[in-house]
N, C-alpha and C positions, 0 to 999 in steps of 0.2 A: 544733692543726689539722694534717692529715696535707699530705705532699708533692702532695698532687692539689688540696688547696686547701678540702676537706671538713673539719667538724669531728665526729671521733668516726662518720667514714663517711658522713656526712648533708649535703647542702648545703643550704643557707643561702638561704632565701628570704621578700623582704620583703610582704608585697600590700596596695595602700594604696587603701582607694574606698571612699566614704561610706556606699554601699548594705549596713546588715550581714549581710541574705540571701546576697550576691554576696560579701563576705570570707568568709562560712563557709564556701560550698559549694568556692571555691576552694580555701580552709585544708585541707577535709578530701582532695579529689583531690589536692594537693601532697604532703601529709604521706603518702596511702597507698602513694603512687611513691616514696618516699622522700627526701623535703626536708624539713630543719627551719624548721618558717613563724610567723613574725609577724605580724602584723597594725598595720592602722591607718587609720583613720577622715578624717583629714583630714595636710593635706601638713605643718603642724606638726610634728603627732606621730611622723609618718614621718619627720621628720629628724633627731630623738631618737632615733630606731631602727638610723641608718644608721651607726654608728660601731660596732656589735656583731659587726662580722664578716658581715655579708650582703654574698651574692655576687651576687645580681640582685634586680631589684622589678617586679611585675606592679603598674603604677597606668594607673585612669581616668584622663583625660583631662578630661573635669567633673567637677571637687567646686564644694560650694558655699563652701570658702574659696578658692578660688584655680583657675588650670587647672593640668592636668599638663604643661602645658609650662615655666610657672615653675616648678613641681617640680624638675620635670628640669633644669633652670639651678641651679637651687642645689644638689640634688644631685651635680652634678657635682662642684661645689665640696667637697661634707661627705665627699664618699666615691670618689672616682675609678674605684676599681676595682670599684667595683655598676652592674652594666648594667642600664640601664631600657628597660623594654618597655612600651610604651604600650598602651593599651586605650579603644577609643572604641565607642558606637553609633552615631555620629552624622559619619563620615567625610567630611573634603575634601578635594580636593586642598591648600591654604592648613598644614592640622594634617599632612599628610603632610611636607611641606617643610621647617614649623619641626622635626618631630622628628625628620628627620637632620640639620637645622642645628645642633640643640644637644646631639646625640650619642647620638639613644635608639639603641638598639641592635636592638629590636624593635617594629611596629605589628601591630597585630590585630585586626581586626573583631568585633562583638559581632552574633549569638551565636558563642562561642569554641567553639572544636574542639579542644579539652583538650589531648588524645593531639597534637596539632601542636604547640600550644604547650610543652607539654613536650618534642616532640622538638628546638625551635630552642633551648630553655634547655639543655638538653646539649649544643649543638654549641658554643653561646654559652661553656660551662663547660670546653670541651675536651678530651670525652669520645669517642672513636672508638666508629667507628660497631658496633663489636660490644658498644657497652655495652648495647645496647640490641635484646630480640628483635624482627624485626618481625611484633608485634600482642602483646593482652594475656595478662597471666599471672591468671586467674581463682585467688583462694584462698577456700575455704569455710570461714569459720567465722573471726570477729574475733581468737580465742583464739590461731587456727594464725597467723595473720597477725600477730600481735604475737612470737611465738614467732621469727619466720623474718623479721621483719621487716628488720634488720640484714643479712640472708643476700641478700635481693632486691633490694638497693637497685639491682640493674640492669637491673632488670625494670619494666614497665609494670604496677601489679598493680591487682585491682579486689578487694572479698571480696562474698559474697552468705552468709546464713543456712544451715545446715546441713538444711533443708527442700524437698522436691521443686519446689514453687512456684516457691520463689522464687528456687530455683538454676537452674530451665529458663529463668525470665524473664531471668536473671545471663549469662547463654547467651545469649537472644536477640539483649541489646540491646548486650553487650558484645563477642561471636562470639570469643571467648579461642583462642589457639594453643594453652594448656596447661591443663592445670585441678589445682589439688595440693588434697589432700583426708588426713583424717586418718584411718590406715586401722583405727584402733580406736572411733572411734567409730560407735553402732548402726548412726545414717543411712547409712554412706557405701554400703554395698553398693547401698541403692536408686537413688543416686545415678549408680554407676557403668551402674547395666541404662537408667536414666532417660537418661544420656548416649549410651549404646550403640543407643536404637532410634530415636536423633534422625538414622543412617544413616550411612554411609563416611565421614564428614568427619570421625565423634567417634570418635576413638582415638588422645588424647593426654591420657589421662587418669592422674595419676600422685600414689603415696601416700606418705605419710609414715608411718613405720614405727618402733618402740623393740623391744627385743627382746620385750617383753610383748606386743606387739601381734605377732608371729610368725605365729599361725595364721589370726588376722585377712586377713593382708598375703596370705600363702600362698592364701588362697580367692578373694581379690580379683585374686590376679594370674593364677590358673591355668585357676578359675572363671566370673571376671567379665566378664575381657574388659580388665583395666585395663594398661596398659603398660610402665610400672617403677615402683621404688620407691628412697625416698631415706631412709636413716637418719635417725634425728631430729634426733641429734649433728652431723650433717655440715656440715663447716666450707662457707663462704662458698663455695670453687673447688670443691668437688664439691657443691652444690647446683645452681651457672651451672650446669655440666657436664653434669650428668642432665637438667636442663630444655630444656638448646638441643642434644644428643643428642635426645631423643625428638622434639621440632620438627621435626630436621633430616631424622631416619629419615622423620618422615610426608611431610615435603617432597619426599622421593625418592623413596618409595611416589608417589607423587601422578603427577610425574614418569615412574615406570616406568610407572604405569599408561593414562598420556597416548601414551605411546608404544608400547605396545602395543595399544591401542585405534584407532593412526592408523598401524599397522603392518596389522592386518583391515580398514582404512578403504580405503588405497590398494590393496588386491586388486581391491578392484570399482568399476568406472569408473562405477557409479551413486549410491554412498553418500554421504549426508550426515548432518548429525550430529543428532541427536532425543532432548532431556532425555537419560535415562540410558542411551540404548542408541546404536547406528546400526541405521540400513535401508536397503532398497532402492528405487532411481525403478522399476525393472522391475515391470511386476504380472505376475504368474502366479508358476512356477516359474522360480528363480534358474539362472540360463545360468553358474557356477562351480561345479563339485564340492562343495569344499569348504563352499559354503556353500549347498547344494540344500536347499528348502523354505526359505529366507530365514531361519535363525533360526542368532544363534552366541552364544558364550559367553567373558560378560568378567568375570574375578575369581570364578568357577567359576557364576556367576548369566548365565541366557539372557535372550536379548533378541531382537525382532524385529527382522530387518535390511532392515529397509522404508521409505523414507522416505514415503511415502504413510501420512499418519496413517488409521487403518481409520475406514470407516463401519460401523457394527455393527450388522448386522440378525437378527434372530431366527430365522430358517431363509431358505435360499438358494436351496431349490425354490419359494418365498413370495413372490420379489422376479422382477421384471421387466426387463429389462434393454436397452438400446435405444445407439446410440453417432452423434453428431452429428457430423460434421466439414464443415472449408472454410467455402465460403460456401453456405448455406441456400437456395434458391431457393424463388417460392412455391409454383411444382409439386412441390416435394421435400415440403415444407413440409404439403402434405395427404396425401403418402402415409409421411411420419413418424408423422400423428396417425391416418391407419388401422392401422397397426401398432400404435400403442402402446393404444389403444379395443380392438383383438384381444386382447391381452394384458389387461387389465380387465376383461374379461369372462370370462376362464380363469380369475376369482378370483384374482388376485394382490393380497396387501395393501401391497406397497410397488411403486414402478416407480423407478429408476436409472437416468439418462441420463449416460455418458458422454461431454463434450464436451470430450475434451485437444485433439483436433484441430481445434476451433470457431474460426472467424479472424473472423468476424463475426457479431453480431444482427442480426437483422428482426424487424418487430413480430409476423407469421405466427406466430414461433417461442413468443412471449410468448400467442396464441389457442390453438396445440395445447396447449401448458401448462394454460392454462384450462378447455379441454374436457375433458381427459384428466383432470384434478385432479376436476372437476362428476361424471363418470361414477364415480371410483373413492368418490369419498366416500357414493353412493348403493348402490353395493354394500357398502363396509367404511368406515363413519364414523372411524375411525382410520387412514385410509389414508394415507402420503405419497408424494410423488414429490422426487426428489432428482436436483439436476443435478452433479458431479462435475466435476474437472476443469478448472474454468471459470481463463482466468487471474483476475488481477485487476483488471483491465480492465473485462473480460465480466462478474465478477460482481457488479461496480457497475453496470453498466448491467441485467442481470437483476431487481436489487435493486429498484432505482430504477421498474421496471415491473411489478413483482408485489407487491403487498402480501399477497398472502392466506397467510399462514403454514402452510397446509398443501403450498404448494411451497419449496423451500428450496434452495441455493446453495450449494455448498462450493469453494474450493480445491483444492490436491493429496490424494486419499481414493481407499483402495482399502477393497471391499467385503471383510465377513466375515463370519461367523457369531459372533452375541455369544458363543457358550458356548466357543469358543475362547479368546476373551481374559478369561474369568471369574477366571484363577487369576493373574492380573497387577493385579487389582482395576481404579482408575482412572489407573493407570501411562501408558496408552496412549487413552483415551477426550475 
């Protein structure tokens, strides 16, 4: 056993629980992080086990020979220096108590969060905190995983099949910091364009390379889009190295780009932040230079700097357009709905009422609604009318008084022409 307390690089770990589903699945997440695991069935057997050099034990709490708290007593006894971490589904205060009474080292809720439990059995182990990157090191294909296995043991690692499927599902559920892939084999290129159009977040994708594999590596790196590459040969400190390098690169991309995004954020005292862009509160034309016609550009891709998510109408000479503020009175109140019955009968297929400035409801307000909604559907049976603007307040109470789905209630929304935002798809819809 080396000076760190590992044997042969691998630590040493015991998991004792009757259920044999729940020793497998654990056996196999332990061993792919790199720990040598045993097993065992009942607290017996497990204490046959504990003289072999194991340095912690994952046990239940309920077996059906005994609890894991007696365990834990007598293990103390057989093996001193194996830290036990408890595992319960059935938590109480009372099992909390005995098991720092009798020295467990760790409790843990059932269902378990792996990735946690493995991070306290390293602090447990006395492993700094760079032993370990934060989040997973994805490897594709059991082969390359056994190959490198020895190299990763400071890594968090998962593998998934050398298959598109079931590498994006390995992606989903896993959301990996790195991804190492073998860059001679057929798949990996699909892999790499498959990681590439999952968008800016996938670009720590990195190959493993022999000199046979040269032109392979060369098309993946220059071509593909993939990041670095690690010789096959390469000993344990230049494997960490290139993996927690490229992390760290995209960490500070991420970084740079946070900060220049909130560097064009603070120019305009109206901006706020919207999925992958910013915009602007102003509607019309943007009152800054620099950013006239509200649209700029982050990571050389544009974006609209509007916070008013658009309502998207089909043509702008087609919509009607009307604006409510204050308080509503009921003499206002019928000369809103002769304007807007004027406009209805000009043929307009949609009508738009902005009401940012609206401070209160009347019911008057919820009858022009209804008249104007009866008239327009008799001219254009597809006709809506949209009230804009409303806060959130107003448009629960809007809500709450109009059922008829041909009138409708938004939020903050500034009007446009669909064909404008055609070529951003539903980016912004």
């Amino acid at each position: 056993m080396g000076a760190d307390g590992r044997a042969n690089g691998r630590r040493r770990l015991l998991i004792v629980d009757d259920e044999e589903e729940i020793r497998a699945t654990l056996a196999e997440y332990f061993t792919s992080v790199g720990y040598t695991v045993d097993t065992a069935a009942t607290g017996p057997e497990a204490l046959g086990k504990l003289s072999t050099g194991v340095q912690a034990v994952l046990c239940d709490i309920r077996m059906p020979d005994g609890s894991g708290i007696e365990f834990l007593q007598q293990a103390r006894r057989v093996n001193p220096s194996a830290g036990v971490f408890l595992i319960t589904g059935y938590p109480t205060l009372e099992t909390v108590i005995d098991a720092k009474q009798y020295g467990a080292v760790g409790y843990f809720r059932k269902p378990l969060n792996l990735m946690d439990v493995e991070a306290r059995l390293r602090v447990y182990l006395g492993e700094d905190a760079d032993s370990l990157i934060d989040g997973r090191l994805l490897v594709v294909g059991e082969e390359l995983l056994a190959q490198f296995a020895e190299r990763l043991i400071r890594f968090q690692t998962s593998t998934c099949a050398a298959m598109e499927p079931a590498f994006l599902q390995a992606v989903g559920e896993h959301r990996p910091k790195a991804i190492l892939a073998d860059a001679g084999a057929p798949e990996t290129a699909g892999l790499v364009r498959a990681y590439q159009r999952l968008g800016r977040e996938a670009n720590c994708f990195l190959l493993v390379a022999a000199d046979e594999t040269l032109d392979a590596a060369n098309e993946l790196l220059f071509a593909e889009g993939a990041v670095g590459c690690i010789p096959a040969g390469a000993p344990r400190e230049a494997v960490e190295r290139a993996i927690r390098d490229a992390v760290e690169r995209r960490e500070m991309q991420k970084l740079d780009q946070q900060s220049r995004v909130e560097e064009l954020t603070n120019k305009c005292m109206f901006a706020k932040a919207y999925r992958n862009g910013y915009y602007c509160l102003k509607q019309g034309p943007c009152p800054y230079g620099a950013f006239q016609g509200g649209w700029i550009a982050i990571e050389g891709k544009e974006f609209q700097k509007c916070a008013k998510r658009p309502l998207l109408v089909s043509a702008l000479d087609q919509v009607s357009f009307g604006t409510w503020t204050g308080r509503v009175d009921p003499a206002y109140a019928l000369e809103l709905r002769k304007q807007l019955l004027t406009q209805v009968r000009a043929r307009k297929q949609e009508i738009v009422i902005d009401a940012q400035g609206l401070e209160a409801v009347h019911y008057n307000l919820f009858e022009v609604l209804s008249d104007v909604y009866a008239e327009l559907i008799k001219i254009n049976p597809d006709g809506l009318v949209h009230v804009i603007n409303l806060t959130p307040a107003l448009q629960e109470e809007f809500r709450k008084a109009m059922i008829n789905k041909g009138v409708r209630f938004y939020g903050v929304r500034m009007v446009d022409e669909r064909a404008t935002f055609e070529r951003w798809g539903t980016r912004f819809d």
